[in-house]
N, CA, C and O atoms as a CHARMM CRD file, in Angstrom:
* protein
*
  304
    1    1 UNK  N     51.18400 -62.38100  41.69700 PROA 1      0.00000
    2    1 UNK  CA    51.05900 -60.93600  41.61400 PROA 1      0.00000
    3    1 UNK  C     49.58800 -60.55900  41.47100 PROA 1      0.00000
    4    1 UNK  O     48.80200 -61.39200  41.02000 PROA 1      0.00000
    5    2 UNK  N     49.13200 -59.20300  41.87600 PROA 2      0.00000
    6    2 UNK  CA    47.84600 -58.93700  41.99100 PROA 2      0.00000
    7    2 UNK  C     47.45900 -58.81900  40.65400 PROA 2      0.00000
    8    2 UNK  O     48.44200 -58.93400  39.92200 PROA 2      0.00000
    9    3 UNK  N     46.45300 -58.64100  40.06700 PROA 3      0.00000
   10    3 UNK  CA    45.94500 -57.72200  38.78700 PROA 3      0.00000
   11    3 UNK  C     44.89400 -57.47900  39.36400 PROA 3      0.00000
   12    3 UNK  O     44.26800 -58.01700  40.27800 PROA 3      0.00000
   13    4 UNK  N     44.67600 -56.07900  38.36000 PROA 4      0.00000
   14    4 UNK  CA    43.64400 -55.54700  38.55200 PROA 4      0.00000
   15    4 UNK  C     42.40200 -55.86000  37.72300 PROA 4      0.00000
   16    4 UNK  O     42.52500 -56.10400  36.52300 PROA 4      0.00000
   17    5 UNK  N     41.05300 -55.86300  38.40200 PROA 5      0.00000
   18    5 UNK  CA    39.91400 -56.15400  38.23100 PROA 5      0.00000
   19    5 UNK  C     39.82400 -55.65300  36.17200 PROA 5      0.00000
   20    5 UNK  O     40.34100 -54.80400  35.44700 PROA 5      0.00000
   21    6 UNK  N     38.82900 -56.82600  36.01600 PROA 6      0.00000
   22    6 UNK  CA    38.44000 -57.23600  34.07100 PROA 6      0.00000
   23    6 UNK  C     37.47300 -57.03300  34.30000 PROA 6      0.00000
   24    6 UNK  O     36.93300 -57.27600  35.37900 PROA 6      0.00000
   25    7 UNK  N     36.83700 -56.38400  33.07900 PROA 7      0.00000
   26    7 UNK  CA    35.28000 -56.00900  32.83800 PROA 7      0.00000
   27    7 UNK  C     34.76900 -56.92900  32.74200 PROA 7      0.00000
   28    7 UNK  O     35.05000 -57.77100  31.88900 PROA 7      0.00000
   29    8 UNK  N     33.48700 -57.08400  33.94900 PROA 8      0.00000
   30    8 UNK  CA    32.56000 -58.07700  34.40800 PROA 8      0.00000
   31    8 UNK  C     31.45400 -57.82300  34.64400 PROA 8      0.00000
   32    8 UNK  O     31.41600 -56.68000  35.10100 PROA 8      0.00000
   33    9 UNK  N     30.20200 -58.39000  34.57200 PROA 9      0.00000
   34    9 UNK  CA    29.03300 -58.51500  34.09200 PROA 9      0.00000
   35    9 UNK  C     27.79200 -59.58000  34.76200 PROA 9      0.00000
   36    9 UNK  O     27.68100 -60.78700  34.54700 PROA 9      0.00000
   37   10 UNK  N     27.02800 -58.81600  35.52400 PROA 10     0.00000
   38   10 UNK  CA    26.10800 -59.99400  36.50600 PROA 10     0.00000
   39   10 UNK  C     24.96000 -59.60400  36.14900 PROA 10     0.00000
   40   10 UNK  O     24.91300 -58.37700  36.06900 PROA 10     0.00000
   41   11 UNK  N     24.12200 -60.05900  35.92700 PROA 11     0.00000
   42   11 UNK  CA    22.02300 -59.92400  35.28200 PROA 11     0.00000
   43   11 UNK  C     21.46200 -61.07000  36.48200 PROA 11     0.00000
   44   11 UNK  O     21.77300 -62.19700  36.86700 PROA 11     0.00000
   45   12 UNK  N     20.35600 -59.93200  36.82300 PROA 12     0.00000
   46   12 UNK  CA    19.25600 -60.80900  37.54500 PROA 12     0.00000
   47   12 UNK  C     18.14100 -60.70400  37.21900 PROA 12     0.00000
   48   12 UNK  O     17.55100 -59.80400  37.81600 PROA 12     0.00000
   49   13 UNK  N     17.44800 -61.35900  36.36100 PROA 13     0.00000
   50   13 UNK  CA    16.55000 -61.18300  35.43500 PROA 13     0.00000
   51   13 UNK  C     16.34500 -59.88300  34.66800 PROA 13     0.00000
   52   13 UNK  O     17.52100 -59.87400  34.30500 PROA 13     0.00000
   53   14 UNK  N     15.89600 -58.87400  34.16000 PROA 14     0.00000
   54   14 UNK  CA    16.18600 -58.52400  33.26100 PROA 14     0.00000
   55   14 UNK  C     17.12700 -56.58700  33.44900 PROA 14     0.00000
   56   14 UNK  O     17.01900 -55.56600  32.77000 PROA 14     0.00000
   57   15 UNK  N     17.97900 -56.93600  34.73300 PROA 15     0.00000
   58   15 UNK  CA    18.41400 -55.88200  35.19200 PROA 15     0.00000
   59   15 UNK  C     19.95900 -56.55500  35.07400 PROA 15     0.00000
   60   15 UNK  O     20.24300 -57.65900  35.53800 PROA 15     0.00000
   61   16 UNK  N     20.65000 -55.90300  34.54900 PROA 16     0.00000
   62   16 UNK  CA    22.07300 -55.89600  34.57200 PROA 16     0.00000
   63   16 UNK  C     23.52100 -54.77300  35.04300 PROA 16     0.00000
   64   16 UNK  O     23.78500 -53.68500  34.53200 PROA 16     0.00000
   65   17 UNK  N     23.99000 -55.22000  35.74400 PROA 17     0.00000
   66   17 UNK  CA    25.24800 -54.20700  35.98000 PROA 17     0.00000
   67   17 UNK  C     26.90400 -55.04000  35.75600 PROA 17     0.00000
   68   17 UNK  O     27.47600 -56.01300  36.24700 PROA 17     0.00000
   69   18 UNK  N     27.20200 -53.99100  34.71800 PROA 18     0.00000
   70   18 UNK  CA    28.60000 -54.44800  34.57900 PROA 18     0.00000
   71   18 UNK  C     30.01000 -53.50600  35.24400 PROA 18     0.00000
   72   18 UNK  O     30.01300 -52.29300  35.45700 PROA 18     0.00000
   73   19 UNK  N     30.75200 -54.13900  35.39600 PROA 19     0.00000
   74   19 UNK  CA    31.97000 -52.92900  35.92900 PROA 19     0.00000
   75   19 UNK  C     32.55900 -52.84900  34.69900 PROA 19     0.00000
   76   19 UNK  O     32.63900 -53.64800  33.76700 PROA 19     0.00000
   77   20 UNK  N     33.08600 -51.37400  34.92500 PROA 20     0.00000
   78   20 UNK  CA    33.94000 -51.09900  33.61400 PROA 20     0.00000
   79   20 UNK  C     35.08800 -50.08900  34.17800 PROA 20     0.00000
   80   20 UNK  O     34.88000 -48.92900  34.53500 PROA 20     0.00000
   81   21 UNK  N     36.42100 -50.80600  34.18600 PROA 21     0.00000
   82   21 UNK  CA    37.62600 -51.04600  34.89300 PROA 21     0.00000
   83   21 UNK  C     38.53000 -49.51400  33.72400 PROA 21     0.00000
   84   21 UNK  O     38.64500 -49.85300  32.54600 PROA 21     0.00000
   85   22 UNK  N     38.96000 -48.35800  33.98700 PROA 22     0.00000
   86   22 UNK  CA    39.49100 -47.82200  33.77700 PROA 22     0.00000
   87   22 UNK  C     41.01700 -47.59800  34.29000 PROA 22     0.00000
   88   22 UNK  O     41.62000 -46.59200  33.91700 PROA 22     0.00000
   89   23 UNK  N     41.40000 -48.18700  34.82300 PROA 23     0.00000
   90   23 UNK  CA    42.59700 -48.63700  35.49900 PROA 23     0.00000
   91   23 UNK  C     42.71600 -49.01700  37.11300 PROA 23     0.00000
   92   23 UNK  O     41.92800 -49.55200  37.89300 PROA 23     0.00000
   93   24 UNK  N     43.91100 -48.55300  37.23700 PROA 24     0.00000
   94   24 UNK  CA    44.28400 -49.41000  38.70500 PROA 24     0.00000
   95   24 UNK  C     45.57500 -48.91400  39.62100 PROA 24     0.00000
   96   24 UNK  O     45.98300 -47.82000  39.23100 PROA 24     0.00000
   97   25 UNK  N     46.06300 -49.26900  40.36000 PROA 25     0.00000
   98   25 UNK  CA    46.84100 -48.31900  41.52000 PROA 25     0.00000
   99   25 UNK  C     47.49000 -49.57600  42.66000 PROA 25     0.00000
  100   25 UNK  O     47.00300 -50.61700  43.10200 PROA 25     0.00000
  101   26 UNK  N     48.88400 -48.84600  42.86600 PROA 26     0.00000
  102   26 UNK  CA    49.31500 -50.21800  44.03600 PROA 26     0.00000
  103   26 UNK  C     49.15000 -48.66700  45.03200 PROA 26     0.00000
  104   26 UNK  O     49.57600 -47.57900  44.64500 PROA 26     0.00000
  105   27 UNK  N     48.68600 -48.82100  45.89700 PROA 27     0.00000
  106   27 UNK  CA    48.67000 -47.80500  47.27000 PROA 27     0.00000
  107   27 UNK  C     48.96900 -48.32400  48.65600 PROA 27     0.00000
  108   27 UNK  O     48.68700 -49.48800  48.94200 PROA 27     0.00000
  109   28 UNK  N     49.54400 -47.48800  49.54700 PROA 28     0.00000
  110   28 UNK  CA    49.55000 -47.53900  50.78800 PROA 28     0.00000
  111   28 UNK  C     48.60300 -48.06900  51.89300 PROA 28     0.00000
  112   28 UNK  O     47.81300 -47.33500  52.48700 PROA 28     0.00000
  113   29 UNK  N     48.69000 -48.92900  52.04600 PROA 29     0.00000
  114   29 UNK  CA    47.46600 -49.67400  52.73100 PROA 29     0.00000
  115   29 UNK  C     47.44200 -48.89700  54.38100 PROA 29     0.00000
  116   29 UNK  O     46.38000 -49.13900  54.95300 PROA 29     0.00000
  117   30 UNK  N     48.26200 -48.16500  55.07800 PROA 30     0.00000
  118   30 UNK  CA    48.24400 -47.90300  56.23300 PROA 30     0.00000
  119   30 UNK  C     47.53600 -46.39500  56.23100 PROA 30     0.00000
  120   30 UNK  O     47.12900 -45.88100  57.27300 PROA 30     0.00000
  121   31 UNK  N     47.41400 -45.57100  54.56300 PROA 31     0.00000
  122   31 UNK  CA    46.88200 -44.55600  54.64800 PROA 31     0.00000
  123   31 UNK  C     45.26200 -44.40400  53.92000 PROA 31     0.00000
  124   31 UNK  O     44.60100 -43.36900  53.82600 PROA 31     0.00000
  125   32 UNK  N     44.95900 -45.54000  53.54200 PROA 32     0.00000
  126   32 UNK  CA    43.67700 -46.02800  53.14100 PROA 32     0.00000
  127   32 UNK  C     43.15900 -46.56300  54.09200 PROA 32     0.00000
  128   32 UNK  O     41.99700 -46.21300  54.29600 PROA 32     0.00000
  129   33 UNK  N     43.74300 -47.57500  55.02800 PROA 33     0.00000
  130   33 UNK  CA    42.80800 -48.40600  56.22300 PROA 33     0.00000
  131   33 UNK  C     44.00500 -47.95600  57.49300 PROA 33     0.00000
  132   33 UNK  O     44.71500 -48.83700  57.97800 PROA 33     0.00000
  133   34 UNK  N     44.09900 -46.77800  57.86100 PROA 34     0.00000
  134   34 UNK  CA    44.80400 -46.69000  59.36000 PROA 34     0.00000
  135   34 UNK  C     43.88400 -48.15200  60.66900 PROA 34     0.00000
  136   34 UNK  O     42.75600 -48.59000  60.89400 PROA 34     0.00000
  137   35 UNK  N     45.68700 -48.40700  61.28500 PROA 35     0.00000
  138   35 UNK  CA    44.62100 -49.45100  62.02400 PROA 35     0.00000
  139   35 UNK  C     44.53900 -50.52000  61.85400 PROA 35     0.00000
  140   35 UNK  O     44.36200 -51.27400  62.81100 PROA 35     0.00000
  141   36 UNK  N     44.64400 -51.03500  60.45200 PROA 36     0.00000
  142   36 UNK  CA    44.37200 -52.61000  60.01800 PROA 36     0.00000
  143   36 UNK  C     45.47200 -53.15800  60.15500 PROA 36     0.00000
  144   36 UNK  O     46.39500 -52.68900  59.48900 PROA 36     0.00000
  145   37 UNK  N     45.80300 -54.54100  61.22000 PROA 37     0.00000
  146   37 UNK  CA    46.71800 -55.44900  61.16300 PROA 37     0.00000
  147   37 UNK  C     46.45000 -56.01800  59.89500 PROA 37     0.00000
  148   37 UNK  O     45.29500 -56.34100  59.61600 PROA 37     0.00000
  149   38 UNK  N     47.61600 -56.22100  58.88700 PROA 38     0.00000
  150   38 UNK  CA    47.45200 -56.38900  57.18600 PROA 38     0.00000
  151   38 UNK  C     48.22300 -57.81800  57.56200 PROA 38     0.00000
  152   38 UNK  O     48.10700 -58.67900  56.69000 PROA 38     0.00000
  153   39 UNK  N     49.12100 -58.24700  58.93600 PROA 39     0.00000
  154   39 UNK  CA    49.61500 -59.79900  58.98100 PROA 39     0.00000
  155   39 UNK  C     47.91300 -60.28900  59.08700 PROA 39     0.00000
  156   39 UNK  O     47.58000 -60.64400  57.95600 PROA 39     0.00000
  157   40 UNK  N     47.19600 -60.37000  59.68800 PROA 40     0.00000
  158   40 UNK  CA    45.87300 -61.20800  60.08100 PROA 40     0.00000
  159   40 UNK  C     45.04900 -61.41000  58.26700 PROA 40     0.00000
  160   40 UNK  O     43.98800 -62.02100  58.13900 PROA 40     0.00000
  161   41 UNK  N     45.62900 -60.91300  57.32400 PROA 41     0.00000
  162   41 UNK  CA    44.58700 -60.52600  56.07500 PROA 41     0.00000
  163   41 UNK  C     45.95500 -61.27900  54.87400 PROA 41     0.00000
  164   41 UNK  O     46.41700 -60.58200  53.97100 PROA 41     0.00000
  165   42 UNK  N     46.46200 -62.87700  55.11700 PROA 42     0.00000
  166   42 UNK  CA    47.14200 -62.99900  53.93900 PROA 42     0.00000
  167   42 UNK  C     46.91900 -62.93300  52.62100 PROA 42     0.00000
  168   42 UNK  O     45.81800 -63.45400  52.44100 PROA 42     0.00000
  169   43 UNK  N     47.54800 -62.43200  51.19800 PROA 43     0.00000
  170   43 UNK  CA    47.20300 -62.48100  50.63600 PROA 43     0.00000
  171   43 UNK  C     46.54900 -60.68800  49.93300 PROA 43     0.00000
  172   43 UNK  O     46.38500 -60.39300  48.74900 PROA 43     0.00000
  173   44 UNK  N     46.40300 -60.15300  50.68100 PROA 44     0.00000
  174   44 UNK  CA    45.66000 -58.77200  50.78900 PROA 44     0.00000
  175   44 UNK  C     47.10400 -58.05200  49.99600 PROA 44     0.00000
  176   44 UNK  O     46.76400 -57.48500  48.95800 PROA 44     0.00000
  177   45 UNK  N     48.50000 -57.97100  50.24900 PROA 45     0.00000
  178   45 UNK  CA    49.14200 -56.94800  49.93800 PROA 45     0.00000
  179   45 UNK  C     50.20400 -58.02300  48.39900 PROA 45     0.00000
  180   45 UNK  O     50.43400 -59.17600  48.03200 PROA 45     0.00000
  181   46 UNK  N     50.49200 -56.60300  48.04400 PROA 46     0.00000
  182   46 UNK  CA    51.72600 -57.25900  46.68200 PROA 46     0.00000
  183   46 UNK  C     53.06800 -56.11200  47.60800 PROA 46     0.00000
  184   46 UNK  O     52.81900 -55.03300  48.14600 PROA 46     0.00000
  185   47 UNK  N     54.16800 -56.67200  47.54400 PROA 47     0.00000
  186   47 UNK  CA    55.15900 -55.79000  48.42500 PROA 47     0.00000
  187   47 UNK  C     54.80000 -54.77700  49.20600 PROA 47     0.00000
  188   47 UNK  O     55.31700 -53.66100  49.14800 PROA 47     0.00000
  189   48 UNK  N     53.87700 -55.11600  49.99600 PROA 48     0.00000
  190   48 UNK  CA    53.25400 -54.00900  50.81400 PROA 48     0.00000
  191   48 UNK  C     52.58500 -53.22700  50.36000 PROA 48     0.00000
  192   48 UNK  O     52.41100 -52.17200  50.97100 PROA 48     0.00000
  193   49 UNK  N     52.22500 -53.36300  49.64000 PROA 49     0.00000
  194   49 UNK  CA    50.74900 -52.34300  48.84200 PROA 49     0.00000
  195   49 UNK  C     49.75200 -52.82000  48.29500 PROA 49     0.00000
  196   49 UNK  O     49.76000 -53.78600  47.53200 PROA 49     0.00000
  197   50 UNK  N     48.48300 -51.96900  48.75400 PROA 50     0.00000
  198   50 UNK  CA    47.34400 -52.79000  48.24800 PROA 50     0.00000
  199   50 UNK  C     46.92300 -52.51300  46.57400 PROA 50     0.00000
  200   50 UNK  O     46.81600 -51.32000  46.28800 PROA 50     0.00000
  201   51 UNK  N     46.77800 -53.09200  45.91700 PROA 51     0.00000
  202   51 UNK  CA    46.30800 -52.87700  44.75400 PROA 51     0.00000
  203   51 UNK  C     44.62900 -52.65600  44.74500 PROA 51     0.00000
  204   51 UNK  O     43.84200 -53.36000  45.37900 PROA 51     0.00000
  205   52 UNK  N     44.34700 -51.76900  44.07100 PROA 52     0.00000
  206   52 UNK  CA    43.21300 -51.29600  43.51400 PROA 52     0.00000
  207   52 UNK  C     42.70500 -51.35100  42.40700 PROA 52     0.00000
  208   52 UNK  O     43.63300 -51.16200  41.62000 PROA 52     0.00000
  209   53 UNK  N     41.20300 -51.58800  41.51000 PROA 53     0.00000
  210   53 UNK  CA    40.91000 -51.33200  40.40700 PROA 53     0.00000
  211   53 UNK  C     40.30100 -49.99000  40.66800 PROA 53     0.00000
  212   53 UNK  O     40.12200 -49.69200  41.84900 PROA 53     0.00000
  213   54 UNK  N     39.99100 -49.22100  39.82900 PROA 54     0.00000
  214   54 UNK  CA    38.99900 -48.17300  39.24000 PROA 54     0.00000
  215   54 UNK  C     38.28300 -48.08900  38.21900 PROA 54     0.00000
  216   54 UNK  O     38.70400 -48.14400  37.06300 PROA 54     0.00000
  217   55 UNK  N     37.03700 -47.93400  38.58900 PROA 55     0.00000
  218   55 UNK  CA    36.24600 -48.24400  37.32000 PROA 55     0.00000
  219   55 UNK  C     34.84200 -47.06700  37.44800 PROA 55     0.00000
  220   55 UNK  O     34.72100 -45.99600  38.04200 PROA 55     0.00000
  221   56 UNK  N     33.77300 -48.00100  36.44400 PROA 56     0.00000
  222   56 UNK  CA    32.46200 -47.26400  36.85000 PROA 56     0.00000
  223   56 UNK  C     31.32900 -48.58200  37.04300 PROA 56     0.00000
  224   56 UNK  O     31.70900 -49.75100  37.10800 PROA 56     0.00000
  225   57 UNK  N     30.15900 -48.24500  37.10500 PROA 57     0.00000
  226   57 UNK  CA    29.42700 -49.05500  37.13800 PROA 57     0.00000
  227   57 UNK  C     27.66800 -48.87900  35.81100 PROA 57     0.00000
  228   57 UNK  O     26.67200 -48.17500  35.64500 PROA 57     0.00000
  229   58 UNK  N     28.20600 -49.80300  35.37400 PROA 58     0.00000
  230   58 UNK  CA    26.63200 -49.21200  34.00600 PROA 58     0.00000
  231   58 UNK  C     25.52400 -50.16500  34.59500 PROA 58     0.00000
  232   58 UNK  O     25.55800 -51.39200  34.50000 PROA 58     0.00000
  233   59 UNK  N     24.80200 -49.62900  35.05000 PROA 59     0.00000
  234   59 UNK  CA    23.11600 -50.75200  35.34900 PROA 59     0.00000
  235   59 UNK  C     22.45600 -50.20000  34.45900 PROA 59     0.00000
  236   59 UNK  O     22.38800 -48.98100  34.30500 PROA 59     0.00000
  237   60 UNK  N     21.76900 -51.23600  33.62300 PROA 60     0.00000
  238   60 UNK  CA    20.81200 -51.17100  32.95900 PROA 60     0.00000
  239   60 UNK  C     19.46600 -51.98400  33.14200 PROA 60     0.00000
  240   60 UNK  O     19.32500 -53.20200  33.02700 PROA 60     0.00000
  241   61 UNK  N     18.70000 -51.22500  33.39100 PROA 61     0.00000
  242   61 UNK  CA    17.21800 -51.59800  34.20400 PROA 61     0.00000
  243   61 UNK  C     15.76700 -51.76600  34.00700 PROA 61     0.00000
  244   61 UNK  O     15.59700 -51.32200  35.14200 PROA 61     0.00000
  245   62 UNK  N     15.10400 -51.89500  33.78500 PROA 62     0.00000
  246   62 UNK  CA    13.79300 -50.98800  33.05500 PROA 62     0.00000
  247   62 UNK  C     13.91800 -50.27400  32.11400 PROA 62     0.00000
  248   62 UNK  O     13.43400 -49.14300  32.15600 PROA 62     0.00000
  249   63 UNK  N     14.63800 -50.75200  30.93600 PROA 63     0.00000
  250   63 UNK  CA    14.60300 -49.96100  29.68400 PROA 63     0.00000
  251   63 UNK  C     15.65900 -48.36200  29.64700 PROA 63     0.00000
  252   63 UNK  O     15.82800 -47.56300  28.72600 PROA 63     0.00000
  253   64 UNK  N     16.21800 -48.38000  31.08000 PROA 64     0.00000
  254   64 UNK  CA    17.36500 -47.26800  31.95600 PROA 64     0.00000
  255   64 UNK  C     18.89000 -47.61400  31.52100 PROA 64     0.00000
  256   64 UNK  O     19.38300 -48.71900  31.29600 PROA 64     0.00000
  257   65 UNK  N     19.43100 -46.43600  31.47600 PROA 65     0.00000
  258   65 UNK  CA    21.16400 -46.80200  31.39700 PROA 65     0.00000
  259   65 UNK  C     21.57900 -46.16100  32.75500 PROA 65     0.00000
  260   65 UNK  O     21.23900 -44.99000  32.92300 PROA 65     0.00000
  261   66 UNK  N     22.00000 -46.54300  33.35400 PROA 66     0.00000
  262   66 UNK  CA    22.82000 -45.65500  34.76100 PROA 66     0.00000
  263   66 UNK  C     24.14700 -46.10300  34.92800 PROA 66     0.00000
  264   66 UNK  O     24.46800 -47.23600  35.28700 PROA 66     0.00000
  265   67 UNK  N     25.01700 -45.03400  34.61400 PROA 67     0.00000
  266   67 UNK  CA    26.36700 -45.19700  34.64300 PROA 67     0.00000
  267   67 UNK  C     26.71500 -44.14000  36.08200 PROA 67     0.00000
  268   67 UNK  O     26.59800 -42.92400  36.23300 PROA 67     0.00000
  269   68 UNK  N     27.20600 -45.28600  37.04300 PROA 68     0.00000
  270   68 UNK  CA    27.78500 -44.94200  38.27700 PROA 68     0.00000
  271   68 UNK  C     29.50100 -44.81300  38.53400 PROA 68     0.00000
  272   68 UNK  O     30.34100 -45.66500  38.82400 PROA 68     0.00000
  273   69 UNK  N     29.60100 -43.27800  38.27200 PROA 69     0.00000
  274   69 UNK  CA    30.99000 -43.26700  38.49400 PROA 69     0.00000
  275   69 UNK  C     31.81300 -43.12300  39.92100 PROA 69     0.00000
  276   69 UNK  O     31.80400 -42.18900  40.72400 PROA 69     0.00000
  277   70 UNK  N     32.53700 -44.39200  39.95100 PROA 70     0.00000
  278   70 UNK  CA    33.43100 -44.17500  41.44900 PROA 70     0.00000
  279   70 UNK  C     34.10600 -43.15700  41.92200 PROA 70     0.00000
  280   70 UNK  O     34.37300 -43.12200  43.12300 PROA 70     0.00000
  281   71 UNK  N     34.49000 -42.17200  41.08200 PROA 71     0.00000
  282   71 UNK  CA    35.16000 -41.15400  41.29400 PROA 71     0.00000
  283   71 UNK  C     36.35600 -41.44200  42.05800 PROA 71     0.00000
  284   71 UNK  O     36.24000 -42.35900  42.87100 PROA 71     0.00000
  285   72 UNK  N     37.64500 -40.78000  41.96600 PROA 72     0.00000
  286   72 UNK  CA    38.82300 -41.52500  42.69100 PROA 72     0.00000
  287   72 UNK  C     39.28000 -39.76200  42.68200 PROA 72     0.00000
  288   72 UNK  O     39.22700 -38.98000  41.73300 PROA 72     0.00000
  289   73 UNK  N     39.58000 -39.59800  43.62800 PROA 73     0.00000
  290   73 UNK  CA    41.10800 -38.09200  43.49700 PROA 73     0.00000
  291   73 UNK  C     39.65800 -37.01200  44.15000 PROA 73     0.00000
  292   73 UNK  O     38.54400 -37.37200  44.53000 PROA 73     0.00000
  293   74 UNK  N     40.35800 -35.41400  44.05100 PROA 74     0.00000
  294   74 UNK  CA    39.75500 -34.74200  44.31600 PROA 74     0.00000
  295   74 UNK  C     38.27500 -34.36500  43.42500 PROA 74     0.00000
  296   74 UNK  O     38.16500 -34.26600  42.20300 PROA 74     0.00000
  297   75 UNK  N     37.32400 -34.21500  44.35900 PROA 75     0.00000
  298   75 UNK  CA    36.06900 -33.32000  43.29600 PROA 75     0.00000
  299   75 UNK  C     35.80800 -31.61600  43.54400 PROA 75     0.00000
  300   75 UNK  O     36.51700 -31.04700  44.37400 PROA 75     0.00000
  301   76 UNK  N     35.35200 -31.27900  43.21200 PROA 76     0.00000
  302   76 UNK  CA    35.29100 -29.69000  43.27700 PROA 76     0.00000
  303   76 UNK  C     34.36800 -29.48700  43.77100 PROA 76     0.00000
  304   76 UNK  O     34.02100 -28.32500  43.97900 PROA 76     0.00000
């Protein structure tokens, strides 16, 4: 079964970005990727749906915090 993406954490010398996983979603893979043969991609679906994480992204850089939000749904 799929799960969704765990808060994880990569540094390249003294710059770091971690994901930070606010949940997750099984969705329609034919209305996210119209088009994609999903037989050629095993492994890709859980009962025909693709699973998703959602999260944000915090880089911290040069003494910087930057929190990059993915945003998911409508914005205004």
């Amino acid at each position: 079964m799929s799960q969704p993406a765990i808060r994880s954490r990569v540094a390249v010398g003294d710059t770091s970005i971690a994901f930070l996983p606010d949940g997750s979603g099984a969705h329609n893979p034919d209305v996210l990727f119209p088009g994609v043969d999903w037989t050629t991609r095993p492994g890709y679906l859980e009962d025909g749906q693709l699973v998703l994480s959602f999260g944000s992204f915090l880089i911290r850089a040069g003494g910087r915090k930057i929190l990059v939000d993915l945003v998911v749904g409508a914005t205004p």
